[in-house]
N, C-alpha and C positions, 0 to 999 in steps of 0.2 A: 524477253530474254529467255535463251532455250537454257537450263541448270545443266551444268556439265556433270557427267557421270563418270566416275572412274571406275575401269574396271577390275573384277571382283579378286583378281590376284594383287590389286595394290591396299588391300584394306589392311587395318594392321592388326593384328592380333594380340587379342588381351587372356592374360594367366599365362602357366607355365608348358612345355611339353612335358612330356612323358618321359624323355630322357633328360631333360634340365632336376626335375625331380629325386628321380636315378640317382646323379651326378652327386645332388645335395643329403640324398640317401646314404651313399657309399661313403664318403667325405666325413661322416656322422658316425660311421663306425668307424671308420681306421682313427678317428680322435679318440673314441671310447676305449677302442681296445688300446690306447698308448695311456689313458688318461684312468683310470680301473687299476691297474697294478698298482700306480702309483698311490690311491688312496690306499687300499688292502695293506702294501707295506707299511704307509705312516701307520696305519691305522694298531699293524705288530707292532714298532716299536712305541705307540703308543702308552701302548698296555704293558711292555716291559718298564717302562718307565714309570708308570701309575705305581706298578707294583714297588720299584724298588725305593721308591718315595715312600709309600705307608709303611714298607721294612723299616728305613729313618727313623720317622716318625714313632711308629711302635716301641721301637728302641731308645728313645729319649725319652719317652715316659715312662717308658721302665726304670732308667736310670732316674728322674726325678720320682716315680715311687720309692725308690729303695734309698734317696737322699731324705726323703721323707717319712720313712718308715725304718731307719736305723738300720739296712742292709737289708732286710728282710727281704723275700721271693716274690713278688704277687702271685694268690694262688694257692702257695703252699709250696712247701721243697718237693711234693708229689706232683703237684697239680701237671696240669696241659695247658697245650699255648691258649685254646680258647678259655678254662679257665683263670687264667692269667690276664686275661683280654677282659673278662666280668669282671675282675678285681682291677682294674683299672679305670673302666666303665665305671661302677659302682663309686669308688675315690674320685672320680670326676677328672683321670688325666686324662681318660679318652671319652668324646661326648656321643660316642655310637660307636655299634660294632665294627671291624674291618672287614672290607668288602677283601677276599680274596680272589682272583680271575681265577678262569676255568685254565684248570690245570697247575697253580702253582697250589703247594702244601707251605703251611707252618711246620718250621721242626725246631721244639721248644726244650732247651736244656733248662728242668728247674732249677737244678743244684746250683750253677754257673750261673743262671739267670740270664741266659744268652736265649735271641730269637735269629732263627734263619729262614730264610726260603730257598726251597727246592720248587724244579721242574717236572713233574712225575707225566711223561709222555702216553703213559697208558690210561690215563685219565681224560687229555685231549692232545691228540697229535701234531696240532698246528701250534708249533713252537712259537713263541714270539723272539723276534728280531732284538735282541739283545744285546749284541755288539755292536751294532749299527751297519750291517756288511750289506744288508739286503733280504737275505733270506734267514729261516729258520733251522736251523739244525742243530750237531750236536755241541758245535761250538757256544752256542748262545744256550746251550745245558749250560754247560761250566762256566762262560761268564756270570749265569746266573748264582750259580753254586758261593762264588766269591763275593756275594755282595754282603 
């Protein structure tokens, strides 16, 4: 029996072209570039919201310091917010420092025993997403201002 040959344009070809590749290349960025903002924004209001959760927090312990301490300041009626922040540490309502993100300030009335957070843009310009809109600007200043 003579083996039958087929000839060399019926054989089949194994792996990819060179434009199948391409194709799978191209396909790979237009998902990234749609899929990349979308983490970068979570990722803003993430941080808006870390922050204004440890505001909360900060501020409950303060009011259980001063339930605790007969009104008093932590601190002192002088001190600053991060001395106020060791005098809570120290009493054990807070179990470590407050991480602050880049760019929000503590601004700490002793007298009143009030703690706020400000957005100070000159310290880092990428505002976090604080309203929920999308982007950062100066709107998500003053959402911030009110919390």
């Amino acid at each position: 029996m003579n083996a039958v040959r087929r000839p060399s344009s019926a054989r089949t070809a194994s792996g990819f072209t060179l434009i199948e590749i391409l194709i799978v290349v191209v396909i790979l960025g237009i998902l990234a570039a749609i899929v990349i903002p979308q983490f970068a924004s979570a990722q803003s209001s993430a941080r808006a919201t870390a922050m204004r959760s440890q505001l909360g927090t900060v501020r409950s312990q303060i009011a259980a310091w001063q339930v605790q301490n007969h009104g008093r300041v932590p601190g002192g009626a002088s001190g600053t917010a991060e001395e106020a922040m060791e005098q809570l540490i120290e009493d054990g309502f807070l179990t470590r420092t407050v991480y602050v993100s880049s760019g929000f300030v503590w601004i700490w009335d002793p007298v009143m025993a009030e703690l706020e957070i400000e957005y100070d843009v000159t310290i880092d310009p990428s505002i976090p997403d604080a309203d929920g809109d999308g982007d950062g600007d100066a709107d998500d200043v003053a959402v911030i201002r009110t919390w």
